[in-house]
DSSP file (Angstrom, degrees, kcal/mol; ACC not computed):
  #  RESIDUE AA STRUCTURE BP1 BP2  ACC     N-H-->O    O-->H-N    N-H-->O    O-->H-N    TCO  KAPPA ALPHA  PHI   PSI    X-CA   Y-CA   Z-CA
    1    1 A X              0   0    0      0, 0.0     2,-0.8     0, 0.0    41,-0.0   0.000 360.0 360.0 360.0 146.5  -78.3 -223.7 -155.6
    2    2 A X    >   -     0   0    0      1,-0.1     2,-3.4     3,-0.1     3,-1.8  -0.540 360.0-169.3-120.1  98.5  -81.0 -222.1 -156.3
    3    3 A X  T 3  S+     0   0    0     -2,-0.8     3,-0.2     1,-0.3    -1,-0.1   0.290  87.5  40.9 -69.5  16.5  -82.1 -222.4 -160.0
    4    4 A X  T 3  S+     0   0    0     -2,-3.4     2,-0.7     1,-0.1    -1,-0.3   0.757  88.7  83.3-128.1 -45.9  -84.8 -219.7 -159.9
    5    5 A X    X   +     0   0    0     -3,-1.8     3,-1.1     1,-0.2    -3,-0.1  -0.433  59.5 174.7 -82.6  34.7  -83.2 -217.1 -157.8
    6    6 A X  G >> S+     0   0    0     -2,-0.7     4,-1.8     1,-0.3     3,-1.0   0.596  72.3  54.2 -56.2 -55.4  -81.0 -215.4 -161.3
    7    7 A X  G 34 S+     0   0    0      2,-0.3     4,-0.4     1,-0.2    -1,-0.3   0.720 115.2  49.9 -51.4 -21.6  -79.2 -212.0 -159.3
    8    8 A X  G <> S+     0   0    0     -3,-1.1     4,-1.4     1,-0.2    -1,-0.2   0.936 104.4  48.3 -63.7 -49.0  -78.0 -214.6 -157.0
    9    9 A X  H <> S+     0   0    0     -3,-1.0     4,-1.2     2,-0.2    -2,-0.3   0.540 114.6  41.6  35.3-100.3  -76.9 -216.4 -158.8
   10   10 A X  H  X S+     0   0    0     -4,-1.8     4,-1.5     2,-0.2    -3,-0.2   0.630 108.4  61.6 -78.8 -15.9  -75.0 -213.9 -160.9
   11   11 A X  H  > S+     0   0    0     -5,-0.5     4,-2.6    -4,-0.4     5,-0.2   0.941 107.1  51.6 -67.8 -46.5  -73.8 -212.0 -157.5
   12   12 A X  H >X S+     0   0    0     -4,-1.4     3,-2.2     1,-0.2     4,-2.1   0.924 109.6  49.4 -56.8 -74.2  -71.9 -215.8 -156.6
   13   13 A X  H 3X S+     0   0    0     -4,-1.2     4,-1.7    29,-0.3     5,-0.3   0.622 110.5  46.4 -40.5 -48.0  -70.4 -215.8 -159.7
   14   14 A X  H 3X S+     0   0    0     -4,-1.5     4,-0.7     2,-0.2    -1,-0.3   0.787 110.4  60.5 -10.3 -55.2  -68.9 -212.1 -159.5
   15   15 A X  H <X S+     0   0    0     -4,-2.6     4,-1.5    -3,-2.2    -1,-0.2   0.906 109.2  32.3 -69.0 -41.5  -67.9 -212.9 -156.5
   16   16 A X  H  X S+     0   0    0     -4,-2.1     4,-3.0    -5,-0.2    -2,-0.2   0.834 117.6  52.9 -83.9 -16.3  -65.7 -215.7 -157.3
   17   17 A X  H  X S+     0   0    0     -4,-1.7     4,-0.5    -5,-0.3    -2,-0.2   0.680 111.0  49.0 -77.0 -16.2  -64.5 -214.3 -160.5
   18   18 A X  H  X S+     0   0    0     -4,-0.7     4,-1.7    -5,-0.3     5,-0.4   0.913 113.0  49.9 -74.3 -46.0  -63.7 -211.0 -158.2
   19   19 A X  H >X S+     0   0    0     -4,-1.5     3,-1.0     1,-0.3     4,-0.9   0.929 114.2  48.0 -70.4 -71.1  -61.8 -213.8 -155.8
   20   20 A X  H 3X S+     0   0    0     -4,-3.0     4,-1.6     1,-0.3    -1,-0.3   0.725 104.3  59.1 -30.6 -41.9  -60.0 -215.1 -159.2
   21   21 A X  H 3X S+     0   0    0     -4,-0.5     4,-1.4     2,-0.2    -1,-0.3   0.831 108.1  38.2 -77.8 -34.3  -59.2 -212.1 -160.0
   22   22 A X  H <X S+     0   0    0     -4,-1.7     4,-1.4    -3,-1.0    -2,-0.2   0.670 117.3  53.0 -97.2 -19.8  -57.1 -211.3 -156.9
   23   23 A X  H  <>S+     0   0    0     -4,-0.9     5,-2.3    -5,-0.4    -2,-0.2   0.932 103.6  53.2 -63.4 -45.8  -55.7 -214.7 -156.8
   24   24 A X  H ><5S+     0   0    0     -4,-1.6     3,-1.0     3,-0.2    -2,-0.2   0.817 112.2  49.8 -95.5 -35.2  -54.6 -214.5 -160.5
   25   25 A X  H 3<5S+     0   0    0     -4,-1.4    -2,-0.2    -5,-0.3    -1,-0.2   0.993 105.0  55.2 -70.4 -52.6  -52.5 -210.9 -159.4
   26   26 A X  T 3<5S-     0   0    0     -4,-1.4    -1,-0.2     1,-0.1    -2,-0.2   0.083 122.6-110.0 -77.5  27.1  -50.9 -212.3 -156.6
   27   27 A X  T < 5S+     0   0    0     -3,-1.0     2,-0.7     1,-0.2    -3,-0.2   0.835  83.1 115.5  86.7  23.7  -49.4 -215.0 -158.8
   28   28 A X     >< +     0   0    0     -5,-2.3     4,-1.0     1,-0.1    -1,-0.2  -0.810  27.3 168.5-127.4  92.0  -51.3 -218.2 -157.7
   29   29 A X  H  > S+     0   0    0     -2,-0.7     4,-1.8     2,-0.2    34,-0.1   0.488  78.5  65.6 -83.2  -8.2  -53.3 -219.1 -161.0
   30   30 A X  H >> S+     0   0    0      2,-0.2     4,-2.2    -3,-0.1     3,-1.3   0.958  99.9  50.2 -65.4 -73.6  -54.0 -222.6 -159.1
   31   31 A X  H 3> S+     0   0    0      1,-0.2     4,-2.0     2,-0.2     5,-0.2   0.793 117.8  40.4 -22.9 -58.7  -55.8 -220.6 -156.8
   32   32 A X  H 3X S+     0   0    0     -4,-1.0     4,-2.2     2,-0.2    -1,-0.2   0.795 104.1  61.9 -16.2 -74.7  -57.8 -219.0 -159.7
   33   33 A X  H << S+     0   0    0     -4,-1.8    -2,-0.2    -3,-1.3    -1,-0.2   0.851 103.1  47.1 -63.7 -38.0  -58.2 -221.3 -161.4
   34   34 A X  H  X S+     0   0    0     -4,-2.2     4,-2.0     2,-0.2     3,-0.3   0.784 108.7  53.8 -44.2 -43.5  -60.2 -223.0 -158.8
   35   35 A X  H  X S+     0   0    0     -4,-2.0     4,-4.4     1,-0.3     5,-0.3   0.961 107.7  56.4 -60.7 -54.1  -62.5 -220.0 -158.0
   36   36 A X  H  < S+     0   0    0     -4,-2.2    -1,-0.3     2,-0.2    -2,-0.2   0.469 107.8  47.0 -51.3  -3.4  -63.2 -220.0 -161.7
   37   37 A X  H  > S+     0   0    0     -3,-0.3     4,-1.6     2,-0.1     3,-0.3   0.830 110.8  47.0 -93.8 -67.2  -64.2 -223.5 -161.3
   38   38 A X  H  X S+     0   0    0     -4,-2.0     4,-0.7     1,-0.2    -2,-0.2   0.790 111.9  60.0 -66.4 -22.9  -66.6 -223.1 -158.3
   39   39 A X  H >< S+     0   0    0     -4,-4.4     3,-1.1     1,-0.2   -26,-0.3   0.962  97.9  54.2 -51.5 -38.1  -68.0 -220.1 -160.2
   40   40 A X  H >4 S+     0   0    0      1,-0.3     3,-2.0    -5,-0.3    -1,-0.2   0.859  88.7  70.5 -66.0 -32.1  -68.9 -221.9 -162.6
   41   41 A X  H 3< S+     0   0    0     -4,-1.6    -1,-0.3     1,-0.2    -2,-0.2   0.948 100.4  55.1 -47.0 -36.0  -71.0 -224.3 -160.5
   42   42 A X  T << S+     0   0    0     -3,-1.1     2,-0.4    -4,-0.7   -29,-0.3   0.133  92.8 110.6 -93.2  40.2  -73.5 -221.1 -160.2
   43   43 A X    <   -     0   0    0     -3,-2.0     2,-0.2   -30,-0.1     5,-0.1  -0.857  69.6-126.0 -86.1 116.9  -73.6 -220.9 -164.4
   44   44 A X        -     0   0    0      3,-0.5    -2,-0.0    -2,-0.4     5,-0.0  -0.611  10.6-139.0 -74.6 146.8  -76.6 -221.8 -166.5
   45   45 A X  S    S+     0   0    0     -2,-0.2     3,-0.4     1,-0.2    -1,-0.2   0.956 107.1  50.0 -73.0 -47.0  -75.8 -224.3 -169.0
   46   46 A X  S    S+     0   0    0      1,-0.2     2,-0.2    -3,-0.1    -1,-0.2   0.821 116.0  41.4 -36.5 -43.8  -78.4 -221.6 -171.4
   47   47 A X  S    S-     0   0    0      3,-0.0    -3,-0.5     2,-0.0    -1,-0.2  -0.716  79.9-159.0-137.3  59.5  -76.7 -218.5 -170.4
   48   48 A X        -     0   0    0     -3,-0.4     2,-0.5    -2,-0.2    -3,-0.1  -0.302  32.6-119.1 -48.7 143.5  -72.6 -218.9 -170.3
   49   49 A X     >  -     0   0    0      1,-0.2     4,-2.0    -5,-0.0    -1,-0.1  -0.782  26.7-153.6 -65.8  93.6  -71.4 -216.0 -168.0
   50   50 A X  T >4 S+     0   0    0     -2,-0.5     3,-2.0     1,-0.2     4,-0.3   0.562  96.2  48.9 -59.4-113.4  -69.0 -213.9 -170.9
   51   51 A X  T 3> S+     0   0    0      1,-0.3     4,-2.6     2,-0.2     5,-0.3   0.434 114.3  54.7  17.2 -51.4  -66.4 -212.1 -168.2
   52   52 A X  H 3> S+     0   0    0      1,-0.2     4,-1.4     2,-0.2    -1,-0.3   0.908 108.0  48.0 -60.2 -38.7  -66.3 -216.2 -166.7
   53   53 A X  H <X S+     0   0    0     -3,-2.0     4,-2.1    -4,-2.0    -1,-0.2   0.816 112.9  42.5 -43.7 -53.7  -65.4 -217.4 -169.9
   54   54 A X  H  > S+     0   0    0     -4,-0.3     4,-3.8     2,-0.2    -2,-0.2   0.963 113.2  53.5 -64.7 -53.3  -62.7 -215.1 -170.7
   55   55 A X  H  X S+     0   0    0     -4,-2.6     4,-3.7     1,-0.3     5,-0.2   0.935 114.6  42.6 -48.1 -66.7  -61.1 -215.2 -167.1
   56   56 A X  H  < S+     0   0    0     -4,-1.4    -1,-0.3    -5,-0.3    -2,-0.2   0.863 112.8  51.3 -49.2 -50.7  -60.9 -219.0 -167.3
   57   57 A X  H >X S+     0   0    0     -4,-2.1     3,-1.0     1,-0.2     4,-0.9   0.924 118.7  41.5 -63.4 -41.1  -59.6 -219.0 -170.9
   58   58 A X  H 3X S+     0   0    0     -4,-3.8     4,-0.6     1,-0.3    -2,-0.3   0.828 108.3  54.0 -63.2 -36.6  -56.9 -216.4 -169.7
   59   59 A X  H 3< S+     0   0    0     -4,-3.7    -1,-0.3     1,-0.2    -2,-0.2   0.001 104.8  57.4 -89.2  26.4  -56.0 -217.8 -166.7
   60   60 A X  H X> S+     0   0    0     -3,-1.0     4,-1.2    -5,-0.2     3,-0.8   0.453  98.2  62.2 -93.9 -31.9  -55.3 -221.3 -168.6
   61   61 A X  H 3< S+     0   0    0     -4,-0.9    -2,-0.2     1,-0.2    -3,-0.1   0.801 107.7  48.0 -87.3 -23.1  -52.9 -219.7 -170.7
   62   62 A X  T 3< S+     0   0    0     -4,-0.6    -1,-0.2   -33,-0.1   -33,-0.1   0.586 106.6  43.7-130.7  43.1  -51.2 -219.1 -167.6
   63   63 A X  T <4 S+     0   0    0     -3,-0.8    -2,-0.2   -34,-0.1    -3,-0.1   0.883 122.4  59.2 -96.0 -80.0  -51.0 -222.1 -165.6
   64   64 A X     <  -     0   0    0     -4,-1.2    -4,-0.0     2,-0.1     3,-0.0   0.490  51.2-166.1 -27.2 153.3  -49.9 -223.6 -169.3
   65   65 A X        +     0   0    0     -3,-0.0     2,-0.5     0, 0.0    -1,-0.1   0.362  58.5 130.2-133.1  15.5  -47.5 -223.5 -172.3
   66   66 A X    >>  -     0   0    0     -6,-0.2     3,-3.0     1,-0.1     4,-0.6  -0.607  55.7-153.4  24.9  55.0  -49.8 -225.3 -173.9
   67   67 A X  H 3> S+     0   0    0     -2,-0.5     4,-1.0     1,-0.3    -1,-0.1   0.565  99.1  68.8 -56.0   3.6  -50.8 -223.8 -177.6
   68   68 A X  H 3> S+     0   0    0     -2,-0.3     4,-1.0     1,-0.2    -1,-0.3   0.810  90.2  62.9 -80.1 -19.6  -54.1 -225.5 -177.3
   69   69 A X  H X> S+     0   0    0     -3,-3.0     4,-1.6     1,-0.2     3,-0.5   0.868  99.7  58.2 -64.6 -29.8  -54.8 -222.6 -174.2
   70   70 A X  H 3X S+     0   0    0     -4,-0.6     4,-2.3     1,-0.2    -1,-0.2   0.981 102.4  47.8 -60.3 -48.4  -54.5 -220.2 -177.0
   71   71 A X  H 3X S+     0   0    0     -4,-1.0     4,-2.1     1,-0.2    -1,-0.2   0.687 106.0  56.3 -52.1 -23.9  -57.3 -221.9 -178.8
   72   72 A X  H XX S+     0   0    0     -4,-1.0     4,-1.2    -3,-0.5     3,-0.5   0.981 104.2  57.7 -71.8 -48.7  -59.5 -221.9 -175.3
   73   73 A X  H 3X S+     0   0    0     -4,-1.6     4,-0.6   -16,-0.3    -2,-0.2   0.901 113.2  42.2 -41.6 -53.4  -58.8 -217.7 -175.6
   74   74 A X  H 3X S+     0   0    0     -4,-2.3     4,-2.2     1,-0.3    -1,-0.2   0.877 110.8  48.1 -74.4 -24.3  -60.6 -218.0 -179.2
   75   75 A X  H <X S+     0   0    0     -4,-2.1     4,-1.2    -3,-0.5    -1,-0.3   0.764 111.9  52.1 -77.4 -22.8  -63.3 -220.1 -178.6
   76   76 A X  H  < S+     0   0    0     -4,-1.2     4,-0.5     2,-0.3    -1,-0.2   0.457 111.3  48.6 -76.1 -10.1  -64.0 -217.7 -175.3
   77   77 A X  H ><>S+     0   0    0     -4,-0.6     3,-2.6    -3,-0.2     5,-1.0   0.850 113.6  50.2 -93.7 -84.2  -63.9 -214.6 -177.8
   78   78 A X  H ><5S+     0   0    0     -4,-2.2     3,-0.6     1,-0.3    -2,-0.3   0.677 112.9  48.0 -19.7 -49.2  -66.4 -216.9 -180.0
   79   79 A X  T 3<5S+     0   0    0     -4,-1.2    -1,-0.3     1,-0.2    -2,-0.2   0.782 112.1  41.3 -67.9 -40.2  -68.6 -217.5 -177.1
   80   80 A X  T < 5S-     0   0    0     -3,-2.6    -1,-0.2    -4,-0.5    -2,-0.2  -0.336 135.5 -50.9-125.3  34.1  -69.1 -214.5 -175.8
   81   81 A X  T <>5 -     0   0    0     -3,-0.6     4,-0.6    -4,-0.1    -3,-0.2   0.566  65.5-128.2  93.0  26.8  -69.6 -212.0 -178.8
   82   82 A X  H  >< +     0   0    0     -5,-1.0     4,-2.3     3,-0.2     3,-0.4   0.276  62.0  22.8  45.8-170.1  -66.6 -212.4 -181.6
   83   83 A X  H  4 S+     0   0    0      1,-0.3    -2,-0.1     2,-0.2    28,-0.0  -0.605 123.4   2.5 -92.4 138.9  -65.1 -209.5 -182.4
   84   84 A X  H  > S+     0   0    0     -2,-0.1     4,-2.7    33,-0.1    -1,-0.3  -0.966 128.2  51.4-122.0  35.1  -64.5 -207.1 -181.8
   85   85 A X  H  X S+     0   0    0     -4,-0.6     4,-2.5    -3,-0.4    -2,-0.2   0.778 106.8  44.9   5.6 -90.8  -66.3 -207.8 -178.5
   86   86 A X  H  X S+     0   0    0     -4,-2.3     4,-2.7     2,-0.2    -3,-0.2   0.877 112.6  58.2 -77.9 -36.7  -65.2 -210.5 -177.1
   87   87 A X  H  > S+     0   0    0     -5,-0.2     4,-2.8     1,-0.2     5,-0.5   0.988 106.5  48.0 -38.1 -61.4  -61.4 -209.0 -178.0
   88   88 A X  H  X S+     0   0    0     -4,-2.7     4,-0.9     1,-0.2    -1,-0.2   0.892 108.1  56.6 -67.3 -21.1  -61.9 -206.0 -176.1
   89   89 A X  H  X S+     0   0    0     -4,-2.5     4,-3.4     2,-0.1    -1,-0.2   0.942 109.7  48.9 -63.4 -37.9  -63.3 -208.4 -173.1
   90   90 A X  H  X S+     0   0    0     -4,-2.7     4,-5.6     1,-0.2     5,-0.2   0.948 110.0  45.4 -33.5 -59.6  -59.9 -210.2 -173.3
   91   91 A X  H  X S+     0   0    0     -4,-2.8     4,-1.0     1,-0.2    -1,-0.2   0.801 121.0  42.9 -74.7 -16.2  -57.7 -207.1 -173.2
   92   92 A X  H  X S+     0   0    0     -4,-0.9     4,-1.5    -5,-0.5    -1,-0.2   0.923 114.4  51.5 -83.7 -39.1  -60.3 -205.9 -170.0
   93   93 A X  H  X S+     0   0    0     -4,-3.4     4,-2.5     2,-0.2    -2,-0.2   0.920 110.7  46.8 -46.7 -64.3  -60.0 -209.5 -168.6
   94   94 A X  H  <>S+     0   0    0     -4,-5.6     5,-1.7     1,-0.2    -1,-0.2   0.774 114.8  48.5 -56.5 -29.9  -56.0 -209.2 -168.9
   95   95 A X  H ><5S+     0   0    0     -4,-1.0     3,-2.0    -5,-0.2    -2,-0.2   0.920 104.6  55.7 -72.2 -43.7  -56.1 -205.5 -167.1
   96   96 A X  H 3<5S+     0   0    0     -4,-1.5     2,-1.0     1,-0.3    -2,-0.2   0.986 113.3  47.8 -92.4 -63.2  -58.3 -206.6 -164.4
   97   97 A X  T 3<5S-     0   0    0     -4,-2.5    -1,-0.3     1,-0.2    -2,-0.2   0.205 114.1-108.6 -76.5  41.9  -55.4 -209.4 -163.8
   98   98 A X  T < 5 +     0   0    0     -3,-2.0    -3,-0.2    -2,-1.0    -1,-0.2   0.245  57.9 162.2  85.5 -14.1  -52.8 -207.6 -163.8
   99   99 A X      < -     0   0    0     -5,-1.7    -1,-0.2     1,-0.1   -74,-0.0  -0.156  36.5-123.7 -77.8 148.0  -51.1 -208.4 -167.0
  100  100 A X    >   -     0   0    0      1,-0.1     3,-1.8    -3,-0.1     4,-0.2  -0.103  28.6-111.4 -71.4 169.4  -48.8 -206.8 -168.5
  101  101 A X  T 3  S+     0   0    0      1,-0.3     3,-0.2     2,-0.1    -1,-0.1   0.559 109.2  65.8 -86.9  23.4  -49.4 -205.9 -171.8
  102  102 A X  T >  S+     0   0    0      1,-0.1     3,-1.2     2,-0.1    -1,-0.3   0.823  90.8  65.3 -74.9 -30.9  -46.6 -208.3 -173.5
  103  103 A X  T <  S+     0   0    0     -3,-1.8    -1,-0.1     1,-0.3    -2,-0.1   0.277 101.0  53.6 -96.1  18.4  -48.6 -211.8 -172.3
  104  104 A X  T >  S+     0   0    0     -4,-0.2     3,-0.7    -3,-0.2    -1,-0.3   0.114  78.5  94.3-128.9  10.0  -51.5 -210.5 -174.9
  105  105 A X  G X  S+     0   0    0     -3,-1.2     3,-1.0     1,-0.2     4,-0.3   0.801  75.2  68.3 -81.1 -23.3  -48.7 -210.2 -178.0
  106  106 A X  G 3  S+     0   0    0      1,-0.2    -1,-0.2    -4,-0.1    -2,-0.1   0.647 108.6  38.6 -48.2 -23.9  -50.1 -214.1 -178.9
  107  107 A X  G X> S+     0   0    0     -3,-0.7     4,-0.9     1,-0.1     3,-0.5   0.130  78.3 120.5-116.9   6.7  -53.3 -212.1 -179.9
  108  108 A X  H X>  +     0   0    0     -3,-1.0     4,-2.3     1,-0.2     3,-1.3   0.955  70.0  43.8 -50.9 -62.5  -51.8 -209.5 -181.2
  109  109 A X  H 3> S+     0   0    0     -4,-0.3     4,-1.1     1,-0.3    -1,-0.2   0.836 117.7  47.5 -52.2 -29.2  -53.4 -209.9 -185.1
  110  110 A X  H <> S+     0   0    0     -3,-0.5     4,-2.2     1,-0.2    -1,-0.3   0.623 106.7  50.2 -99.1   2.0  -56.5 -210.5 -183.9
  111  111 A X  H <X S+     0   0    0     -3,-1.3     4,-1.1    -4,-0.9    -2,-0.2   0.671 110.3  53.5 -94.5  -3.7  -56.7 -207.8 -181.5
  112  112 A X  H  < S+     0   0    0     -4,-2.3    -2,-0.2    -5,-0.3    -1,-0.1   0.895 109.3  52.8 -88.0 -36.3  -55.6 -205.4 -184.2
  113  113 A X  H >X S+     0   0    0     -4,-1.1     4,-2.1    -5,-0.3     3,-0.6   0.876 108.6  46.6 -29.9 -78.3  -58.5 -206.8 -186.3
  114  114 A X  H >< S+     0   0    0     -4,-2.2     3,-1.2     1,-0.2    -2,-0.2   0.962 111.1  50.4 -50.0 -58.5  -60.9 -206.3 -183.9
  115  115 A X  T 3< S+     0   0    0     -4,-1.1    -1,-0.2     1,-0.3    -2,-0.2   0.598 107.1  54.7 -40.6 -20.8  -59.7 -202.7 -183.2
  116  116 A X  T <4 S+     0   0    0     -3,-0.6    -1,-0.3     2,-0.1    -2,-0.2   0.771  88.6 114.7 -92.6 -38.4  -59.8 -202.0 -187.0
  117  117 A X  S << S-     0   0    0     -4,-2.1     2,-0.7    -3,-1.2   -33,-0.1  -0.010  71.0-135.9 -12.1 127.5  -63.8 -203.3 -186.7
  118  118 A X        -     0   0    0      0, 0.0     2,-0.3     0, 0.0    -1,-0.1  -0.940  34.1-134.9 -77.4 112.7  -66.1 -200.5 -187.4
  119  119 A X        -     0   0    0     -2,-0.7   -35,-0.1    -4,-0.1     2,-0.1  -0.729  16.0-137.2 -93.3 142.6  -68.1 -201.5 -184.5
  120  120 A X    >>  -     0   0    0     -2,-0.3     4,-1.7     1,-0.1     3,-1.0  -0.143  30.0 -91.5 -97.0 179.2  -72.0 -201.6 -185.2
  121  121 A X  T 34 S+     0   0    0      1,-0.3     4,-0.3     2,-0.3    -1,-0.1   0.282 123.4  48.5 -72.5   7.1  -74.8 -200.3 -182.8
  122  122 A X  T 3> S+     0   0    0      2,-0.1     4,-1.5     3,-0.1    -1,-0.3   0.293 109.6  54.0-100.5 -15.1  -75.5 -203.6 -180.9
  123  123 A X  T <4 S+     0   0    0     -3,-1.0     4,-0.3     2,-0.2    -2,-0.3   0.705 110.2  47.9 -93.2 -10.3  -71.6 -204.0 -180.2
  124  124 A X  T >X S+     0   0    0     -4,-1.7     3,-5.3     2,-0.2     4,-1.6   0.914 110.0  56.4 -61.9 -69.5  -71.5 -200.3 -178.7
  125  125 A X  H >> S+     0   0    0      1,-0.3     4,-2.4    -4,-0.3     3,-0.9   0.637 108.9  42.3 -11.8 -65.5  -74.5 -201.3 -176.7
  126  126 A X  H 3X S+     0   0    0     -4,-1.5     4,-1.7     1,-0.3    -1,-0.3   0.610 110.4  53.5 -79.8  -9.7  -72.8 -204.2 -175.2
  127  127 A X  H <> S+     0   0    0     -3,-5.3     4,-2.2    -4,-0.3    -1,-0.3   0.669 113.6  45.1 -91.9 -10.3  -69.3 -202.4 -174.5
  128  128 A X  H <X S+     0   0    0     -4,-1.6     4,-3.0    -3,-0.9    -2,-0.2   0.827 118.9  42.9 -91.7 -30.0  -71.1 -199.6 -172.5
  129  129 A X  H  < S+     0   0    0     -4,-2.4    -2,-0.2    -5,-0.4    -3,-0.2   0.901 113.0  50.9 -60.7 -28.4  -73.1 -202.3 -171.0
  130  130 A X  H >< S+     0   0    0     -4,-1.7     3,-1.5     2,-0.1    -1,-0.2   0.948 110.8  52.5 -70.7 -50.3  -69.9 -204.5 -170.5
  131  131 A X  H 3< S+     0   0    0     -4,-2.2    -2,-0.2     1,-0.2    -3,-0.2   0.921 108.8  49.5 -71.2 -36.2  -68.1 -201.2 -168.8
  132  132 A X  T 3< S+     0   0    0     -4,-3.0    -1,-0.2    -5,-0.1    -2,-0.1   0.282  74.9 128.8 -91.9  32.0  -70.9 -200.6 -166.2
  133  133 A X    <   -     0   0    0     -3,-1.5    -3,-0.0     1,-0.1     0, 0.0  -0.175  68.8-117.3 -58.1-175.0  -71.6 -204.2 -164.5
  134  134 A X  S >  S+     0   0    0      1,-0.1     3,-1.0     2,-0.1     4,-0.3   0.598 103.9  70.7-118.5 -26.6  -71.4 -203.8 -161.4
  135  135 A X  T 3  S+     0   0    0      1,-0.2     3,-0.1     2,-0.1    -1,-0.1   0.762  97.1  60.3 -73.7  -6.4  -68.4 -206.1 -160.3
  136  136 A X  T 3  S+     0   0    0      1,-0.1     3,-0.4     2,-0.1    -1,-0.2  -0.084  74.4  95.3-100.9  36.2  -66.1 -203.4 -162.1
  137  137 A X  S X  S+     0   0    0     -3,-1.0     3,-0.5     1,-0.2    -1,-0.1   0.947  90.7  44.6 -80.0 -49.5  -67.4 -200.7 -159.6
  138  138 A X  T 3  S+     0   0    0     -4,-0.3    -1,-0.2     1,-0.2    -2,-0.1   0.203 115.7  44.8 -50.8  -3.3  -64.2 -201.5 -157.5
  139  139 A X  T 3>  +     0   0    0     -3,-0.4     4,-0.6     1,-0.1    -1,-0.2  -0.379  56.9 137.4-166.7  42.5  -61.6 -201.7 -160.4
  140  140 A X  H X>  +     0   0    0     -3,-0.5     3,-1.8     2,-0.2     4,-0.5   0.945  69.8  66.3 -75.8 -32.5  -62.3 -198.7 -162.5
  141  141 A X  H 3> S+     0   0    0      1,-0.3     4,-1.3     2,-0.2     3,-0.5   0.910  96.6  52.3 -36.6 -45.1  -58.4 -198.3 -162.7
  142  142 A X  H >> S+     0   0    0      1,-0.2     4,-1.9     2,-0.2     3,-0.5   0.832  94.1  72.6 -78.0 -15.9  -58.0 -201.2 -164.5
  143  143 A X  H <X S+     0   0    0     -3,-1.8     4,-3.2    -4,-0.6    -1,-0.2   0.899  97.4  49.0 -76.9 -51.9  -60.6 -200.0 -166.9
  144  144 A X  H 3X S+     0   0    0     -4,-0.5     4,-1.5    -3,-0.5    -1,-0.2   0.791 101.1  58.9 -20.0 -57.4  -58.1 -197.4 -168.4
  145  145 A X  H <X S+     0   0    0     -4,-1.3     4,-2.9    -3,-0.5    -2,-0.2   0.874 109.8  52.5 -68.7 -35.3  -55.2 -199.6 -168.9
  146  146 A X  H  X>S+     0   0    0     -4,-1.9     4,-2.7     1,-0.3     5,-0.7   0.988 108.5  42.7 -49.0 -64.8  -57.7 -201.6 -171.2
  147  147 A X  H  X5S+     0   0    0     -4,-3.2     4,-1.0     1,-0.2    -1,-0.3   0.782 115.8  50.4 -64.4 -16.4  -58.8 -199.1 -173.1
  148  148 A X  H  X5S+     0   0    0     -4,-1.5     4,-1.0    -5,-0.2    -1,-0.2   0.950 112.6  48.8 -47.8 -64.8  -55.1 -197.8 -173.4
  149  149 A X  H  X5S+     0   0    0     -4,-2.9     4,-0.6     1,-0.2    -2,-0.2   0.790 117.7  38.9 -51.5 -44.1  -53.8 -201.6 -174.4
  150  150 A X  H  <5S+     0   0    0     -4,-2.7    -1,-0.2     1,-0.2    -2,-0.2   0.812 106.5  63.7 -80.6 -32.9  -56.7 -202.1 -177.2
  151  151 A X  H  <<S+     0   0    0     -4,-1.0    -2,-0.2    -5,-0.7    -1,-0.2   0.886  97.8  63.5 -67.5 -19.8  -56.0 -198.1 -178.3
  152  152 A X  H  <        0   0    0     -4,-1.0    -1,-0.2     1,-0.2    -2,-0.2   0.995 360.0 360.0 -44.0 -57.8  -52.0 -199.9 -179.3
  153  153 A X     <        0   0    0     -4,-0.6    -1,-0.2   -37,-0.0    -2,-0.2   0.596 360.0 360.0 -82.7 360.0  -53.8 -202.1 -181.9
């Protein structure tokens, strides 16, 4: 790995979180989870990867029945810009793998919360910045069903 080389870097991770991501639709969350693992090898310990976070916390909840996986969900929200941020990565996170929008009804209050958020002018920032990375060039559909699921709450 090459600790200098950052767009590389962030391209590996993409790649396996893209690789998780099609894993995680066709029902294998072992598989998934695993990509999400080896992504995580190309992570700076400075600079958690938000979208990796989420993926990981989501795809625990559904290997698991676990209520402590719910708690991974909040601390990945927490991590990666609280609400109502890190919500609306969840509900984008859940689109991109397919779920339907029942397996997000555990999060319901807080995703109703967030949605209720006046959101301020660095949290726009980050949601337009969050909708045009460049590993959701391929999966603008799912980007629709998000913003549909978070427009429920």
């Amino acid at each position: 790995m090459d600790p200098i080389n950052l767009p590389v870097r962030q391209r590996m991770i993409e790649l396996q979180l893209a690789h998780a991501r099609k894993q995680a639709r066709s029902g294998r969350a072992d598989l998934a989870a695993k990509s999400l693992d080896e992504a995580s090898a190309w992570e700076r310990s400075d600079k958690p990867d938000p979208s990796l976070r989420v993926a990981r916390a989501l795809v625990a909840t559904t290997k698991a029945t676990d209520p402590a996986t719910a708690d991974a969900v909040h601390a990945a929200v927490q991590e990666t810009g609280g609400s109502p941020l890190g919500w609306f990565r969840v509900v984008l996170e859940a689109s991109l793998l397919n779920w339907p929008a029942q397996r997000l009804q555990p999060f319901h209050r807080e995703l109703q919360a967030a949605y209720e958020t006046p959101p301020d002018r660095a949290t726009i920032l980050a949601l337009i910045g969050l909708l045009g990375q460049r590993d959701l060039g391929g999966t603008r559909r799912a980007i629709t069903p998000a913003l549909r699921m978070f427009d429920r709450y």
